[in-house]
N, C-alpha and C positions, 0 to 999 in steps of 0.2 A: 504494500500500500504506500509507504512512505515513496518507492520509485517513481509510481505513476504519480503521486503529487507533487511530487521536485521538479517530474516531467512538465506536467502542466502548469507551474509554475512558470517556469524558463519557456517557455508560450506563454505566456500573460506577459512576460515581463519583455518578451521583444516586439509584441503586437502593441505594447503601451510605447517603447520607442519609434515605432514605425509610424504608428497616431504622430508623433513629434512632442509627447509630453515625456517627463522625464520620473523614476521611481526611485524608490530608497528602499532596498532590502534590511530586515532588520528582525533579528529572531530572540529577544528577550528569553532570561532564564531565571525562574521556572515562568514558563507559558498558561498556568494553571490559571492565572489570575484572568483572565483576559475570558475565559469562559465564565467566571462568574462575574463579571461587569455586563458582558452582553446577555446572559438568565441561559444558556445552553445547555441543552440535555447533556449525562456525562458521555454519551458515546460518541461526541464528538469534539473533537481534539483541535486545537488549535496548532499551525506549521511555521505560519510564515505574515507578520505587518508587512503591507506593500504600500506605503502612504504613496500618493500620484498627485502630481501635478503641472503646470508649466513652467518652463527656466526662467530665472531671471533674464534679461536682457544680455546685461554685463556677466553672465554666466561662462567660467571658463573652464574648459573640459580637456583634458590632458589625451594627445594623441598615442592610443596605444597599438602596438604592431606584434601581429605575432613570428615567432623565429621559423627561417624555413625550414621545409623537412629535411635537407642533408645535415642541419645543425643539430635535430633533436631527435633522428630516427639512426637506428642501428640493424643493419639489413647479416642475415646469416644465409648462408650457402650451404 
């Protein structure tokens, strides 16, 4: 269970950048709390805050790049 939610997470969370707003991952511990502020029956479990919204203007976001495969792959014969 917890795969397929991490799954569909990570789909929410690039369909909310692809919209052009921007999210904040954020997984408080213990999560328990957060079922009893919202009244939730116990069989369900709280994973993942995703607060959303839009950038600031002056919003700056740091260009990140990933390394290529001859850098980070190791091939065997």
């Amino acid at each position: 269970m917890q795969e397929s939610v991490g799954l569909a997470c990570g789909f929410l969370l690039t369909a909310i950048h692809n919209a052009g707003l921007v999210a904040l991952t954020h997984t408080p511990s213990p999560m328990n709390f957060l079922s009893k502020i919202l009244n939730r029956p116990e069989h369900e479990k709280p994973f993942l805050l995703i607060p959303v919204g839009y950038p600031a203007d002056n919003c700056l976001v740091p260009h990140l790049s990933r390394k290529p495969l001859d850098e980070v792959a190791v091939y065997y014969e």
